[in-house]
C-alpha positions in Angstrom: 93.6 84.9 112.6 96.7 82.4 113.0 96.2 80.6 116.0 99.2 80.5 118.3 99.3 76.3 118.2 99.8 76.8 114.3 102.3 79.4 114.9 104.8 77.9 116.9 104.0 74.7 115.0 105.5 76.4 111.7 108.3 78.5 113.9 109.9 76.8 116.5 111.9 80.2 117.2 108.7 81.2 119.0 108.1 78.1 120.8 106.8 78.2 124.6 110.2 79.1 126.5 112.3 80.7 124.0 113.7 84.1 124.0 112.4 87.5 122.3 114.3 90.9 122.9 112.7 93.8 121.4 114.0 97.1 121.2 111.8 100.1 121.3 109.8 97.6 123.5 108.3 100.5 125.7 105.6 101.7 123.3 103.7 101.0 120.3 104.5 98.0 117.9 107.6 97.4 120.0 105.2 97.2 123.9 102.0 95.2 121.4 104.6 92.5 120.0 106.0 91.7 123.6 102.6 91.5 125.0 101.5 89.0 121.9 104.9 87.2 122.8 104.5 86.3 126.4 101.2 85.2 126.0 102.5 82.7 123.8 104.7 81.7 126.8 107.8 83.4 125.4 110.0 84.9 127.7 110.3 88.7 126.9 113.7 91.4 126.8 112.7 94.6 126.6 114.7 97.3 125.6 114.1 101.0 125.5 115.4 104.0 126.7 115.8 104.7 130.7 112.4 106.5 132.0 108.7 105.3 133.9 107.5 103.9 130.1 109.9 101.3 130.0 109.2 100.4 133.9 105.5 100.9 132.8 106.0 98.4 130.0 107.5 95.5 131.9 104.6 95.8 134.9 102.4 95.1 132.1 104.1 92.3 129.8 104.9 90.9 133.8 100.8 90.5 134.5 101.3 88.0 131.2 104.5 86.6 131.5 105.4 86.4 135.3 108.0 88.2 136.7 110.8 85.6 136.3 110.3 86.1 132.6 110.7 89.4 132.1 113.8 91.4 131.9 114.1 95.4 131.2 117.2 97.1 130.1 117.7 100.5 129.2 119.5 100.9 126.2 119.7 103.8 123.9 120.5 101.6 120.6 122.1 104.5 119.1 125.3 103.2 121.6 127.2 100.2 120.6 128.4 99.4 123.9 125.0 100.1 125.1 123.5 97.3 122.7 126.4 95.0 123.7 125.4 94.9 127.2 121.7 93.7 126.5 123.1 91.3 124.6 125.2 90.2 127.8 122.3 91.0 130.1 119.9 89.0 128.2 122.4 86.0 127.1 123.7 86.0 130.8 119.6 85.8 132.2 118.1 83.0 129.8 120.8 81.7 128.0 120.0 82.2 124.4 117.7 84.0 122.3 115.6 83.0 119.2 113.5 86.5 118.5 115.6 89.3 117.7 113.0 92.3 116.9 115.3 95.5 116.2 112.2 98.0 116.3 113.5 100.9 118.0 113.1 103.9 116.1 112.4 107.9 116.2 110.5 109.8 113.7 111.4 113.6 114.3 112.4 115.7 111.2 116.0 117.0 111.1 114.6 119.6 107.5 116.3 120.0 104.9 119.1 118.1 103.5 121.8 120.9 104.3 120.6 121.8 108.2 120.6 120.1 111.4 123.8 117.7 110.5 123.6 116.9 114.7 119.6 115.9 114.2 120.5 114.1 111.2 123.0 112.0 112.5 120.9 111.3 115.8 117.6 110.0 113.9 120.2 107.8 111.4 122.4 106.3 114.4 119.0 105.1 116.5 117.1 103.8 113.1 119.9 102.5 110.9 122.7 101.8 113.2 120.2 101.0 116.0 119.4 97.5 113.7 123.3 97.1 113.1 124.2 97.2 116.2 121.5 94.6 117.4 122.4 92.2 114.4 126.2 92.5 115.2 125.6 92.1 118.9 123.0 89.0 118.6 123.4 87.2 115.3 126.9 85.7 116.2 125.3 84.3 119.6 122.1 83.2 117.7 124.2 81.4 114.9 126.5 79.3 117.1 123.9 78.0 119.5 122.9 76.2 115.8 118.7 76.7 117.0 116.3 78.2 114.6 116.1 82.3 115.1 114.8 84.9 113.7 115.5 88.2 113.4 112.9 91.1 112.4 113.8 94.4 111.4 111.3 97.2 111.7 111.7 99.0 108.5 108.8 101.3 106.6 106.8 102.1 103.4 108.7 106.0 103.2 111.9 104.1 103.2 110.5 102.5 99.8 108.6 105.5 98.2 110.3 108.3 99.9 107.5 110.7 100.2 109.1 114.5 100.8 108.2 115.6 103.8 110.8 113.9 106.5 113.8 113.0 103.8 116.4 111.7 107.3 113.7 109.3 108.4 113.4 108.1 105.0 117.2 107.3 104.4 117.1 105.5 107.5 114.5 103.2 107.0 115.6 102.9 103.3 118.8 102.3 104.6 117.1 99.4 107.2 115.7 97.6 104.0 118.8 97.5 102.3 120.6 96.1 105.1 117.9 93.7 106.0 117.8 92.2 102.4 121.6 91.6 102.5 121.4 90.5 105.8 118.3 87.5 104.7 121.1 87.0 101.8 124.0 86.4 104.4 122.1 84.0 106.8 120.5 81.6 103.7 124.0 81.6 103.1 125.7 80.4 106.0 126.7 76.9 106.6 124.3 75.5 109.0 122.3 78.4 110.0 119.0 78.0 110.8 118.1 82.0 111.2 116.1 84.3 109.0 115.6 87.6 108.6 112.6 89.4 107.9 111.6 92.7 107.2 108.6 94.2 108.4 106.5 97.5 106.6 104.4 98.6 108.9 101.5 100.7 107.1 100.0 104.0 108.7 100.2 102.7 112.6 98.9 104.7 116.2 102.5 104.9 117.7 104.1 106.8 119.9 105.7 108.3 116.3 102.3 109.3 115.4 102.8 113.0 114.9 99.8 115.0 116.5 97.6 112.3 117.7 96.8 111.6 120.9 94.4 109.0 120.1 94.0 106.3 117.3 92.8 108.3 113.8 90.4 106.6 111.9 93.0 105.1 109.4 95.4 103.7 110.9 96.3 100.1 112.2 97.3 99.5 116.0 99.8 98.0 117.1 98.5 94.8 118.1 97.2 94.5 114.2 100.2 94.9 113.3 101.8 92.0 115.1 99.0 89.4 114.1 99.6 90.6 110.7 103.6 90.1 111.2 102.9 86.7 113.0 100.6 84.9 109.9 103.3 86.5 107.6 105.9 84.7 109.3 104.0 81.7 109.1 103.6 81.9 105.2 107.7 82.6 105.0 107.3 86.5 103.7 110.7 88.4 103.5 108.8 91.6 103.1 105.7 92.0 105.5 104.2 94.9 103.8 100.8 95.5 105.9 98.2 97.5 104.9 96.1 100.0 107.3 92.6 101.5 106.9 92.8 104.1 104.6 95.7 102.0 102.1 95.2 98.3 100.4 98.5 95.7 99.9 97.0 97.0 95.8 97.5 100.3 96.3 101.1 100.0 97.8 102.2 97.7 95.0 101.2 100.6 92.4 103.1 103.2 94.5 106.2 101.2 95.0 105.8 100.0 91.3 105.3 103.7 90.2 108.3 104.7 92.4 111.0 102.2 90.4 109.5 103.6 87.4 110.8 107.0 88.1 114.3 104.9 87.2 112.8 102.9 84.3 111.1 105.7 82.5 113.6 108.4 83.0 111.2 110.6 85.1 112.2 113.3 87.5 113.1 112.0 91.1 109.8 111.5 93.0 107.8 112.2 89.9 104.6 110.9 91.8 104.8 115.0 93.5 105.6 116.5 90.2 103.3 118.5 89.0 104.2 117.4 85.2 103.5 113.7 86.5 100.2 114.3 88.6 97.7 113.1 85.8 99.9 110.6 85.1 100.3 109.0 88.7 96.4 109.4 89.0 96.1 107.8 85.9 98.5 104.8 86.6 96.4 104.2 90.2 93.3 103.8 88.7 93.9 101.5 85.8 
């Protein structure tokens, strides 16, 4: 594992002192990246909707950190005005910030694509305008104080292979990579900025999106993997920080994503990978 001296050698973002707001910092990859944080001596903003969770999660990134160190602010990031303010809370507390981790997110399925146009619009305003709202409320701060930064967007593998099964989730998060992308674009771009974004893939993760699980199934990756896996990729410069999980190797991603653009180069039907005219094929194409 990368050792926090090599880290913070690499990234001075995440040296001893600086700043890290997280959204959807009350739970899951959001709670284990803000504990990981303040050990490194970072001090932590957490942000997450109003409730005993969030309270819950800043007692416990407090016993790290220190109280002085730690600000909660309930924000539902679904709100611009909302995400303004803990930008104003947080810039008006420590002064600057040089983590921005935009990993709030819902996974509940709105159905089809012609129901539920309220539930639809819910999921897409907390996981695709949830990240715009924290870049547009952050990144002008971030780029004017003229410090390194860094800003990690939580996307996911669905919103690169589109399984069926929970199509509004997937637009979202396909949505997240395609901003995130142009946003890494826009940054290397800018005179003097010394900010980069990052994407991060989480694989099959115990959240508190893990549908039906109340404890950790055999496959998947916690939390706190998942940040030491984000951390050494951050180290190495990855835009994309595809992690794997127990039951799927970085291999076997690269064929399904691979397979997936290949609906477009080879003509096939749309998600040919669950057609049953393509099902040998896709077999076929995994194990060579």
């Amino acid at each position: 594992m990368t050792t926090d001296a090599e880290i913070q050698t690499v990234l001075p973002a995440l040296a001893s002192g600086n700043v890290a707001v997280i959204t959807g910092g009350a739970s899951g990859i959001g709670l284990a990246a803000a504990k990981r944080l303040a050990a490194m001596s970072l001090k932590i903003v957490l942000a997450d909707l109003d409730g005993a969770r969030l309270d819950e999660a800043a007692r416990a990134v407090a016993m790290i950190a220190g109280d002085s160190a730690v600000l909660a602010v309930a924000t539902d990031v679904s709100k611009a005005d909302e995400v303004d303010r803990l930008a104003e809370r947080t810039f008006g507390a420590f002064g600057g910030v040089s983590l921005l981790m935009n990993n709030a997110g819902v996974g509940n399925n709105p159905g089809k694509p012609w129901e539920n146009r309220d539930a639809w619009r819910r999921l897409l305003d907390i996981n695709f305008w949830g990240v715009v709202h924290g870049v547009e409320a952050f990144a002008p701060r971030m780029l004017a104080a003229g410090k390194p930064g860094l800003i990690v967007n939580t996307g996911s593998k669905q919103g690169i292979t589109t399984p069926p099964g929970n199509l509004a989730y997937n637009v979202s998060k396909s949505g997240v990579k395609t901003f995130t992308e142009g946003l890494a674009h826009a940054l290397r771009n800018e005179p003097g900025a010394k900010i980069a974004a990052h994407l991060l893939i989480p694989g099959f993760t115990f959240t508190g999106l893990t549908e039906g699980a109340t404890e950790k199934p055999a496959g998947a990756w916690t939390g706190e993997q998942v940040i030491d896996f984000m951390l050494a990729s951050l180290v190495r410069g990855d835009f994309y920080i595809l992690c794997p999980d127990n039951e799927a190797t970085r291999r076997m991603d690269e064929k399904r994503m691979a397979w997936a653009i290949g609906d477009i180069i080879e003509n096939r039907p749309a998600l040919s990978r669950w057609h049953p005219d393509h099902k040998e094929a896709f077999a076929a194409f995994m194990e060579s």
